[in-house]
Every structure is written in structure tokens, then in C-alpha cells.
VEXDREN-2710 file (C-alpha; in Angstrom, 1 decimal):
% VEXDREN-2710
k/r/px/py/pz
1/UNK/30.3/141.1/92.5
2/UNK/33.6/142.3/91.5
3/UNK/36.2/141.7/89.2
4/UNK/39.8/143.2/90.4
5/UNK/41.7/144.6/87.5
6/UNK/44.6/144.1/86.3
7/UNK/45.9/148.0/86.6
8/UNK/44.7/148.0/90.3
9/UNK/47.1/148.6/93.1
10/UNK/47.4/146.0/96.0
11/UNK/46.4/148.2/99.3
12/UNK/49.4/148.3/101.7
13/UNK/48.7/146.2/104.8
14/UNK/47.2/147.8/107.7
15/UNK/48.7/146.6/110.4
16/UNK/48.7/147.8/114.5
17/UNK/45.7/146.3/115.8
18/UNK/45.6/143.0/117.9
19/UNK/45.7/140.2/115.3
20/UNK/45.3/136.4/115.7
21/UNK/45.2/133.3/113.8
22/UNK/44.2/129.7/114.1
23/UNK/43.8/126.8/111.9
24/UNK/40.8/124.4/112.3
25/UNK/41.1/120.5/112.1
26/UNK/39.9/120.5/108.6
27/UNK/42.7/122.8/107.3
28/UNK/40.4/126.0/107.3
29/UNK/42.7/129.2/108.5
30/UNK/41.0/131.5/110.4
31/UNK/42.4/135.3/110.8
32/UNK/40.6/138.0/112.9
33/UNK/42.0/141.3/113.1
34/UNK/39.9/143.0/116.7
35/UNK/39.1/146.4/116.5
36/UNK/36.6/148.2/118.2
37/UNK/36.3/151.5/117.0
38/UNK/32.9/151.0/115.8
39/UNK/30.0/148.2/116.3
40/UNK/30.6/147.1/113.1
41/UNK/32.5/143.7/111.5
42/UNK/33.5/142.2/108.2
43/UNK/32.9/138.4/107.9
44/UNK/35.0/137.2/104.6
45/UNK/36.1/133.4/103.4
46/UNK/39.0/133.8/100.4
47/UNK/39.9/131.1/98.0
48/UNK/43.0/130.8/96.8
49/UNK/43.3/130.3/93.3
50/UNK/41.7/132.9/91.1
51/UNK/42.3/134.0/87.3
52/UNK/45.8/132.0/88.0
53/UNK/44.6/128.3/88.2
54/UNK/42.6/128.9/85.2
55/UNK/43.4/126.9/81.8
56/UNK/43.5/128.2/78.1
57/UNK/40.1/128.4/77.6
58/UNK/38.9/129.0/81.0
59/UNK/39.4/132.9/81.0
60/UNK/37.0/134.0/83.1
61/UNK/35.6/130.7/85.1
62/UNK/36.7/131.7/88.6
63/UNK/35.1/134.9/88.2
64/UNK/31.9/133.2/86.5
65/UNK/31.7/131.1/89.2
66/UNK/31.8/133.4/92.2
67/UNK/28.9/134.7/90.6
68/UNK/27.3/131.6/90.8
69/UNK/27.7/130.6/94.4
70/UNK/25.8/132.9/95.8
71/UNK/22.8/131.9/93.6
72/UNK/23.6/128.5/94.6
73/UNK/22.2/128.7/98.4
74/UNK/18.8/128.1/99.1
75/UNK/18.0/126.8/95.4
76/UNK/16.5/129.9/94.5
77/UNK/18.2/132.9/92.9
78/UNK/17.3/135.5/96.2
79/UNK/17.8/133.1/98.9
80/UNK/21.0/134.5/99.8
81/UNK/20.1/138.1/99.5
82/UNK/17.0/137.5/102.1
83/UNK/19.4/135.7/104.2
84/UNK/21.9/138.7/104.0
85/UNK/19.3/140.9/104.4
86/UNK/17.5/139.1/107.4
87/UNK/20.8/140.1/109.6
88/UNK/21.2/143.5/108.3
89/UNK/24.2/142.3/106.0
90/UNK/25.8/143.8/103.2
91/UNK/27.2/141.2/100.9
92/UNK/29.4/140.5/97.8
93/UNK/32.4/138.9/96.3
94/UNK/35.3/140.0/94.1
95/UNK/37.6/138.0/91.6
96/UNK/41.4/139.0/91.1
97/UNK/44.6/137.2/90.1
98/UNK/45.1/134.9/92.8
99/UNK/42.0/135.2/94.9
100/UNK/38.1/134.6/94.9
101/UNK/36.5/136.0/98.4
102/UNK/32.7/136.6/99.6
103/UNK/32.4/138.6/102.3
104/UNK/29.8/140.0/104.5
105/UNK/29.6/143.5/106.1
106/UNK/27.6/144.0/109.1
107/UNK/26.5/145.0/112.9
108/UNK/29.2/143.1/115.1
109/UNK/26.3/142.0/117.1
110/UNK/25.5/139.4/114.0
111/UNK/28.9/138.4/113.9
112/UNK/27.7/134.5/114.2
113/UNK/25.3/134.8/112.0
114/UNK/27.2/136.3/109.3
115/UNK/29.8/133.5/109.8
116/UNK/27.2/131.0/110.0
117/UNK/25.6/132.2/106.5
118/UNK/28.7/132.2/104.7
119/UNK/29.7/128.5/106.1
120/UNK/26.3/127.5/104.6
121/UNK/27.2/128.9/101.5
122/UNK/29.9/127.1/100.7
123/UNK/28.4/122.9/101.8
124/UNK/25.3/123.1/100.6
125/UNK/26.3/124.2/96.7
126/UNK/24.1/122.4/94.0
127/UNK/25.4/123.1/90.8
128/UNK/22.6/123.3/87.8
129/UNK/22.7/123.9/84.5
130/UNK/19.3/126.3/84.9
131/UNK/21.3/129.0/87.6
132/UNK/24.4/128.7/84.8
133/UNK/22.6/129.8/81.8
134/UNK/20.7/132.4/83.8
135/UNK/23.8/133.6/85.8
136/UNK/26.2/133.6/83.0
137/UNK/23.4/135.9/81.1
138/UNK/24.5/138.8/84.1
139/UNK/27.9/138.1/83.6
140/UNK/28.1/138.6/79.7
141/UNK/26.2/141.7/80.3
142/UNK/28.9/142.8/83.0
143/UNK/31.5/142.1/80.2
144/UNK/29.8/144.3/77.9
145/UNK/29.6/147.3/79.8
146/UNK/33.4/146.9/80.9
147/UNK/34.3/146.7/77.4
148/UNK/32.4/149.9/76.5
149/UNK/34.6/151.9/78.7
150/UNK/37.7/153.3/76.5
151/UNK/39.9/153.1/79.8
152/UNK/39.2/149.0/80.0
153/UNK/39.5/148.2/76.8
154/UNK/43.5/150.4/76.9
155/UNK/44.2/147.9/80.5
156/UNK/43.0/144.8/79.0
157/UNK/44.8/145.4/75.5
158/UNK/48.0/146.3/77.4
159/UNK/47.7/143.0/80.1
160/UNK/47.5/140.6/77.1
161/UNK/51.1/142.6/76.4
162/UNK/52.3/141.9/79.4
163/UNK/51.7/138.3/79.8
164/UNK/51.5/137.1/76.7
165/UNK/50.8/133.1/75.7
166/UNK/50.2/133.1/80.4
167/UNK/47.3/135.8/79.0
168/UNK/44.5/133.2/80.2
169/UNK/46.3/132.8/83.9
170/UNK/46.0/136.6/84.1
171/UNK/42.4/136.9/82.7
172/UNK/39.7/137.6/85.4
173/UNK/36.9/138.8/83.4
174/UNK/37.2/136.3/80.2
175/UNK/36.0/137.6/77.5
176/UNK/32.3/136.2/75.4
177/UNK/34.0/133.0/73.6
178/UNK/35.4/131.4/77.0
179/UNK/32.2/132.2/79.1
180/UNK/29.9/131.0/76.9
181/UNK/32.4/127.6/76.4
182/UNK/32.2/127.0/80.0
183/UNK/29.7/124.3/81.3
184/UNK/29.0/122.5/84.1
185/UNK/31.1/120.4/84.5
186/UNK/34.1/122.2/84.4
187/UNK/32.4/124.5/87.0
188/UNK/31.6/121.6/89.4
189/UNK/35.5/120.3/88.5
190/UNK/37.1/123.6/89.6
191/UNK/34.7/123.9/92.7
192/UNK/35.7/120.4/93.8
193/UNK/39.1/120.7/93.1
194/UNK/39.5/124.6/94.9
195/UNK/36.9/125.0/97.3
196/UNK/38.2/123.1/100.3
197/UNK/38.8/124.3/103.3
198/UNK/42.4/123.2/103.1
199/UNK/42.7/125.6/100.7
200/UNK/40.5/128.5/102.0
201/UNK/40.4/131.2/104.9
202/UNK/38.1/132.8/107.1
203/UNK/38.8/136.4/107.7
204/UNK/36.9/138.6/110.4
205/UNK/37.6/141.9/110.8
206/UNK/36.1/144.4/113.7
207/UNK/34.6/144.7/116.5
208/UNK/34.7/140.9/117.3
209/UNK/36.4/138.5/120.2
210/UNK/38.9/136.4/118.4
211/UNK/38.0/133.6/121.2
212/UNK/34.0/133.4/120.3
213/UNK/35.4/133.8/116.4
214/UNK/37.4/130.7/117.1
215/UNK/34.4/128.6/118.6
216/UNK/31.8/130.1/115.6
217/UNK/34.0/129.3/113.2
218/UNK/34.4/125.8/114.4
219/UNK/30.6/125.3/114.9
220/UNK/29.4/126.4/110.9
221/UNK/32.9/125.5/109.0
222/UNK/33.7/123.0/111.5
223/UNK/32.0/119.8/109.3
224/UNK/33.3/121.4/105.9
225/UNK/35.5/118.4/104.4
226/UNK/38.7/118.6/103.9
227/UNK/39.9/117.7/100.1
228/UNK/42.8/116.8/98.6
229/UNK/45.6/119.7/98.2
230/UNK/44.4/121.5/94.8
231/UNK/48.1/122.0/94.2
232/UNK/50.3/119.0/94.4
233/UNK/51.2/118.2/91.6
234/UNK/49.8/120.7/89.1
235/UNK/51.2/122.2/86.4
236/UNK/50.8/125.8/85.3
237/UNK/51.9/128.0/82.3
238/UNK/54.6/130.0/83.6
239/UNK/54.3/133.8/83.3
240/UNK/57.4/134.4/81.0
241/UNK/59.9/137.6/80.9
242/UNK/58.5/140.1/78.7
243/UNK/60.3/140.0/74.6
244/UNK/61.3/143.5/74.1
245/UNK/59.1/146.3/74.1
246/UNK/55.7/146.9/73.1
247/UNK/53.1/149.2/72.3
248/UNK/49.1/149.4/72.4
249/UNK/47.4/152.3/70.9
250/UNK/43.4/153.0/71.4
251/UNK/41.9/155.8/69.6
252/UNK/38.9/157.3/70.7
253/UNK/37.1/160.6/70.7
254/UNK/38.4/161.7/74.4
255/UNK/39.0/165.0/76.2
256/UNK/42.9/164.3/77.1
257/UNK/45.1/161.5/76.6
258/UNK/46.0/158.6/79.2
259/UNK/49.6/157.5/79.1
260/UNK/50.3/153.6/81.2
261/UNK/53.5/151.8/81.0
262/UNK/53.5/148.8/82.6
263/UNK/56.3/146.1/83.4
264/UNK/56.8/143.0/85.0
265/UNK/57.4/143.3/88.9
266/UNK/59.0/141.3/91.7
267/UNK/57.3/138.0/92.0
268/UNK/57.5/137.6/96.0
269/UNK/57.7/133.3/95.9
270/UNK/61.2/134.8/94.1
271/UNK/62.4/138.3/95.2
272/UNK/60.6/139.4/98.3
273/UNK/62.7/141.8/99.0
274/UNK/62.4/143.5/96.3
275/UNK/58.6/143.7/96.4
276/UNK/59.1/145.7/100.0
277/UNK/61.5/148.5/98.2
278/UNK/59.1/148.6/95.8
279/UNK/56.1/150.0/97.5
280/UNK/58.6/152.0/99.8
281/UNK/60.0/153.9/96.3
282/UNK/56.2/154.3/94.5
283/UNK/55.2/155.9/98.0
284/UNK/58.1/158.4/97.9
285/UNK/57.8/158.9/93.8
286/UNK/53.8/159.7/94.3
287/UNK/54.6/162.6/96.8
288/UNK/53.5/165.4/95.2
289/UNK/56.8/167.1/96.5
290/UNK/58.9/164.3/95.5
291/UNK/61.1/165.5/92.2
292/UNK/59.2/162.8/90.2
293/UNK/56.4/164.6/90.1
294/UNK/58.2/168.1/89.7
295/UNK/59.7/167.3/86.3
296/UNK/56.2/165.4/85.5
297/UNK/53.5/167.5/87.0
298/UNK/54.5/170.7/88.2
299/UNK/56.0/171.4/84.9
300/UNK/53.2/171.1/82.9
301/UNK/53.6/167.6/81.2
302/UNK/50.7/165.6/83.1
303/UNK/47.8/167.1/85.4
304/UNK/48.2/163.6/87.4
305/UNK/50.9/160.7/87.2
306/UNK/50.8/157.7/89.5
307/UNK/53.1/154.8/90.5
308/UNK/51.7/151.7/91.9
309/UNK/53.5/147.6/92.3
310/UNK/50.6/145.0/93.4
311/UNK/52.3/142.3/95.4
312/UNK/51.6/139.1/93.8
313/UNK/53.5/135.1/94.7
314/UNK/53.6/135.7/90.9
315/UNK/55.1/138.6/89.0
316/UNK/53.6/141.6/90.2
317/UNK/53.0/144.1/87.6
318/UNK/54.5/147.6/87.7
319/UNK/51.8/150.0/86.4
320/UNK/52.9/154.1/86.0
321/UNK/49.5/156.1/84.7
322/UNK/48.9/159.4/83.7
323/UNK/46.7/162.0/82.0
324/UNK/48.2/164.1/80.0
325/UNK/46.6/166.9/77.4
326/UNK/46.4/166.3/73.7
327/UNK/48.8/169.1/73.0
328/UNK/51.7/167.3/75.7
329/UNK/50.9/163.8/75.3
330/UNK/53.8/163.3/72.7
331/UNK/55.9/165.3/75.2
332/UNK/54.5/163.4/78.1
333/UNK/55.4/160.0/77.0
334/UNK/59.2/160.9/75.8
335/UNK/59.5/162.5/79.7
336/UNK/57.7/159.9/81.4
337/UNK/59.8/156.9/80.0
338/UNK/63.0/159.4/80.1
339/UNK/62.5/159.0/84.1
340/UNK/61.8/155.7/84.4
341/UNK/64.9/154.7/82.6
342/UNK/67.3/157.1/84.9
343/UNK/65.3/156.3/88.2
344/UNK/67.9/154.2/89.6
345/UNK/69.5/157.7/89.9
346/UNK/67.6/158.7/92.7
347/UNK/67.7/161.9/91.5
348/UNK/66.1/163.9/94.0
349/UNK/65.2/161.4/96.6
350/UNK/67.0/161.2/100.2
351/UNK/67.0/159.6/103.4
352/UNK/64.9/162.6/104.4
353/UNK/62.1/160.9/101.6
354/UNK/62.4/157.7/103.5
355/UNK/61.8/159.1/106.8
356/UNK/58.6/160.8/105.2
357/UNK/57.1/158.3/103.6
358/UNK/57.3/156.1/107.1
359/UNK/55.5/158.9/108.9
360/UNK/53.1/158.9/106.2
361/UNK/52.6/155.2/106.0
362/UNK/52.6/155.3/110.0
363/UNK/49.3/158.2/109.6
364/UNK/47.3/156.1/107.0
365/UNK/47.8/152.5/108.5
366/UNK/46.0/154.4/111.5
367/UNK/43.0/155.8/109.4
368/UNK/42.9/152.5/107.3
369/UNK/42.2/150.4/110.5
370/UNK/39.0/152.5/111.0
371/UNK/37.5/150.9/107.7
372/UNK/37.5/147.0/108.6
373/UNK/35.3/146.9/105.4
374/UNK/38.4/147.3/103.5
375/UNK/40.5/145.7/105.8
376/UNK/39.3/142.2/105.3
377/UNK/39.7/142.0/101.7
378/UNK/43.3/143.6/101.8
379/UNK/44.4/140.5/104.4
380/UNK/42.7/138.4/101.8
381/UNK/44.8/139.4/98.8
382/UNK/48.0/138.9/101.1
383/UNK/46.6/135.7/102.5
384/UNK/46.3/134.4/99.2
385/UNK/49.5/135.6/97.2
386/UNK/52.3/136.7/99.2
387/UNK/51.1/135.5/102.7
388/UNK/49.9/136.3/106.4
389/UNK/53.3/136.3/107.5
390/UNK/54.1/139.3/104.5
391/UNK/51.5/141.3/105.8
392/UNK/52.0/140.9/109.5
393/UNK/56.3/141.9/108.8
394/UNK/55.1/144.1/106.1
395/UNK/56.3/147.4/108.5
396/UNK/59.2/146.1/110.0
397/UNK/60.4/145.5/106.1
398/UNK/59.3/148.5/104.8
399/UNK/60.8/150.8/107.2
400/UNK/63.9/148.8/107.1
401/UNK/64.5/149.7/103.5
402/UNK/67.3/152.0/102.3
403/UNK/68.5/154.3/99.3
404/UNK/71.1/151.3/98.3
405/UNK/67.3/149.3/98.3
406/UNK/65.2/151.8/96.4
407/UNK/68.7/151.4/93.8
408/UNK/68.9/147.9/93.5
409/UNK/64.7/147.6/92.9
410/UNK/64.8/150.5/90.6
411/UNK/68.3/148.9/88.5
412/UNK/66.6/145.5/88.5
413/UNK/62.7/146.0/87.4
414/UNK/62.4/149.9/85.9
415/UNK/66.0/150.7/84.1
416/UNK/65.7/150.1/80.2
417/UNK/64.1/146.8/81.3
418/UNK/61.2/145.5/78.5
419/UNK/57.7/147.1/78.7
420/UNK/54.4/147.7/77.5
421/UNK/53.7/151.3/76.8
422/UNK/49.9/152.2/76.1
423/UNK/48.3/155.8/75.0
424/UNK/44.6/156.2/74.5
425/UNK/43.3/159.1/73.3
426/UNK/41.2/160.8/69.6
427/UNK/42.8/159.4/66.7
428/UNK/44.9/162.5/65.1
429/UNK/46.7/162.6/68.4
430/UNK/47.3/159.1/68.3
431/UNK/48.4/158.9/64.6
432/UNK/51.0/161.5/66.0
433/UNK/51.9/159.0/68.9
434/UNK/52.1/155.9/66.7
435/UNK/54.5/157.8/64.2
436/UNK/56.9/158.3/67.2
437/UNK/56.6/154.8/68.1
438/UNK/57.5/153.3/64.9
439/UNK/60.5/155.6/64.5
440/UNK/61.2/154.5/68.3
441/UNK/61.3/150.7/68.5
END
């Protein structure tokens, strides 16, 4: 099981290959993406909802639960591994900010079975409080190894930055007060409430017929009930603007120092045009020829920096990480926010950059299609946030974008605009850093 980070970018789209849709009688959506490069095929079901529907108090329920499901089938902790294994199936699920999925991974030839697996998976869920207590155990343990790691512990300090009093909407993994507050019944409530085919999708990538896809799905999802729309009429903390700047330092005995900023991003429900220039300028920025990294890397300052946006239907966050030695890491930082706040310059960055970074997108949407394991779960996250129609434009939007674009982004979300700085590294580097700071507001 996986828990999707806050830090991590959103995969571009990989579009090309012959996609369909379709929408069952019971409100299920049903995508398949047919490729046949290899006998192989990716059977996933998303539900939308995620760290986002969660309340204070909650942080780390939808992630908890996906956990739980899959001990759920069969009443017996390994059912659903034996079944998985039975059909020569890989199998897992991952929690992010918008989005709880369970996929499958497996010879196309047990495409049907696969499908038929994970539609049992999700009607025939018993809820006890034995397979809580026993799965929320693995969980906690999860949490403490996550928390162990320096490079964690910097994200998740800087995220409750970012969002502030929203922190619990943006909190996949919880931390050991919330999951040890959560109980049944506020499992079985969000289950009920969220797991409805209404508000759900089955994905299958591969080397699959959409037509049989359509008549499978209909046979095992076909009887799932529709519920009422988990949405109407709810009310959610909103994510607010970010107060002024802010700062997070970690001190531990490391090697080098990592630098993040982070900012609040185009929310696409708002500014969807901006969420397209902004993978089109990180793309150009991470170039290793683009002037960017020049004044960054080439020059001594960092050994890596990268630029990511992760498309979300609410504020996306803007993350810019680097690793820096301890003797540049003061120089580092001043540089690396110097840049952000004059990016809107373009300084360095032409038409000739845009026609690049298409031919590059063009070469890796091509590779990416060859890996329908990570296909599925990338139409998933769109699905689920910024939607199918997003990711089956996404090129035509992209490539459509302009210098006047990349300005307007850069003006709007990177430009003196409030953000969360964080440095972790030993602690006489840091003491150095945190002087700065405070002499810096």
C-alpha cells in the first residue's frame, strides 16, 4: 500500500493511444486506454475523495482504510492475496490528496478475472473491529518508519506550512493520535458515504478490447448499488492563501543540505490555464541546458535542483527541491529564491525552449505508454482531480502555450508571492541558515 506524498509530482498524462470511455447504469465510469505492446494489463478502480474529504480529526482515515479493504475480502486477512496470486496478479493500493485506488497488474489473458476480483472487493466488505485493531497495528508501524526518515519529517513539517488550519484535508498519512482515534464506525460512515460506484471509476490499461472491457465490467460491477452523491451538499474547510512567508528548519546529522520551497499552485476547478503553463515552464526550467539550472547547477550552488506543480481541482502545490553542500547551502538558498522571484523575466528561456520541451514531451509520452503499470494510476489521479477531459486535451493545451503564458503563470504563482522555505541539514549549518532567516523575514 501506498501513501502519495505531499512533495510528489503529478506524472504528465500519457496520451496517443486509442482511448475510450463509458459509463455503466449504476454511475460507475469505465476508462480503458488499448495498448498492445506487451501481453500485459493494469486493472485499477479509483475513489474519489482521498486525504481531502477527511475531517479534523480524521487525518489519515482514507489512507487507513484502503489498508483495510483488502483485508476485508474473503474474511480472512490472505484471502485477497491468494486470490491475486491464483491469476498471477500483482496487487496494491495508494492514498493521495484527492484519490484512493486498488489496482491489479497482470497477464492480459486474466484481464476478466482481474476485473472480476476487484468488483468483489468492493460488495462484499464486512467491516470488523478485529481486522481494525490488527490492520491499524501495520499502519502505525508504516507511520513510524516514515517518520524516521529526515527527508519526511522536512515535507510533512513544510505541508502543515502550507495549508495551515486545511492541514487535516491535506494529511494522507495521519499521524498516531488520529489513527488510533478512528473506529469503526466512522470507517463504515466514510465507506458508505464514498464508495459508490457513482462516485468511483474502473480504469484498464493494456493489452485489452475496450468492447469485452465494457461487457466484464458490466457483469462483476454491474449489481454494485448506486448511492447517494457523496458531495451534494457538503461542506469542506477551504484551503486558504498562504499568510506571509515561512520557514521550517530540521537539523540532523546529514552529508549535505536539502533546500524545498514550496507555494500554493493553480487550483484547476479555478485557473486551468494556468495549471497547463505550469508544467510547460517546470519542463523547460528542469532542462539541464535551460539557464535555470546554469546559474543554479553548473555554477556550483546545487549538485541537483528540480521544479515540479501537481495538478490538483484544489490548489496544487509548487514544490522546487535541491541538494546543496554544507559549505553552499547559505549561498544556495539566497540564489535559489533570487530566481524564483525574477522568473517572470524569462531570463534565458525562448520560443526555441518551447519547441524543445514539446519534442521532449512528444519522446517520453511515447516511452511512458509502454509502462501501462504506470499508466493507470496517472489517469486515476486526473480522473479524480482535474478530470478525464484534462488529461485527454492535456497536449493540445500544452503545446498551445506561449512565452506571454509561461509570464503570466510565473507573475501570478512564483513572483515575491508567500511561501514556505525548508532547509534540513547538521545543526551548525542550520544555526547558520536560521540566523539568515531571522534577519530575513
Amino acid at each position: 500500500m501506498t501513501l502519495v506524498s505531499q512533495g510528489a509530482p503529478a506524472q504528465e498524462p500519457e496520451v496517443g493511444s486509442d482511448f475510450f470511455q463509458y459509463e455503466l447504469d449504476n454511475g460507475l465510469q469505465v476508462v480503458v486506454v488499448e495498448n498492445h505492446a506487451a501481453p500485459l494489463a493494469t486493472v485499477l478502480v479509483a475513489i474519489r475523495g482521498g486525504a481531502a474529504v477527511q475531517e479534523v480529526g480524521e487525518e489519515g482515515l482514507a489512507h487507513l482504510f484502503e489498508h483495510l479493504l483488502f483485508r476485508l475480502y474473503g474474511k480472512e486477512p490472505a484471502a485477497f492475496a491468494t486470490a491475486a496470486s491464483q491469476i498471477n496478479a500483482y496487487y496494491n493500493g495508494s492514498t493521495s490528496h484527492e484519490l484512493v485506488d486498488y489496482y491489479l497488474m497482470l497477464p492480459s489473458s486474466n484481464t476478466e478475472k482481474g476485473i472480476r476480483l476487484l468488483g468483489r472487493l468492493f460488495t462484499r466488505a464486512d467491516l470488523r473491529d478485529i481486522d481494525l485493531e490488527e490492520e491499524r497495528a501495520v499502519v502505525l508501524d508504516e507511520l513510524e518508519r516514515r517518520q524516521s526518515d529526515p527527508e519526511g519529517e522536512l515535507s510533512r513539517a513544510m505541508a502543515r506550512e502550507l495549508w495551515g488550519d486545511a492541514w487535516h484535508r491535506r494529511d494522507v498519512g495521519g499521524d498516531s493520535a488520529s489513527l488510533t482515534a478512528i473506529d469503526v464506525d466512522r470507517l463504515r460512515a466514510s465507506f458508505e458515504r464514498y464508495y459508490v460506484p457513482n462516485n468511483a471509476a474502473l480504469i484498464v490499461t493494456g493489452d485489452v478490447n475496450p468492447e469485452q472491457v465494457r461487457r466484464w465490467a458490466r457483469r462483476h460491477f454491474g449489481r454494485w448499488e448506486r448511492g447517494a452523491d457523496p458531495f451534494e451538499g457538503a461542506t469542506f474547510k477551504a484551503l486558504t492563501p498562504l499568510a506571509g512567508t515561512r520557514a521550517t528548519i530540521v537539523a540532523r546529522n546529514m552529508q549535505d543540505v536539502t533546500i524545498r520551497i514550496q507555494l500554493q499552485g493553480p487550483a484547476v476547478m479555478d485557473d486551468v490555464a494556468a495549471s497547463y503553463a505550469a508544467h510547460v515552464l517546470f519542463e523547460i526550467l528542469n532542462n539541464p541546458q535551460s539557464h535555470f539550472q546554469q546559474q543554479l547547477v553548473e555554477s556550483g550552488l546545487f549538485q541537483a535542483v528540480r521544479c515540479s506543480y501537481a495538478t490538483r481541482q484544489e490548489v496544487g502545490p509548487i514544490t522546487i527541491v535541491g541538494k546543496t553542500s554544507l559549505e553552499e547551502a547559505h549561498n544556495a538558498l539566497v540564489a535559489l529564491v533570487a530566481q524564483i522571484d525574477s522568473i517572470a523575466y524569462l531570463v534565458g528561456v525562448s520560443k526555441r525552449d518551447l519547441i524543445i520541451a514539446k519534442k521532449r514531451r512528444e519522446v517520453g509520452a511515447v516511452l511512458a505508454l509502454e509502462a501501462t503499470a504506470t499508466l493507470a494510476p496517472t489517469l486515476a489521479s486526473y480522473w479524480a482531480g482535474a478530470g478525464v477531459d484534462y488529461y485527454a486535451g492535456y497536449y493540445e493545451h500544452v503545446n498551445a502555450q506561449n512565452l506571454e503564458d509561461l509570464r503570466a503563470f510565473a507573475a501570478t504563482y512564483l513572483v515575491n508571492q508567500p511561501k514556505v522555505l525548508g532547509v534540513l541539514g547538521p545543526s551548525t549549518t542550520m544555526e547558520r541558515i536560521a540566523d539568515w532567516l531571522r534577519g530575513n523575514p
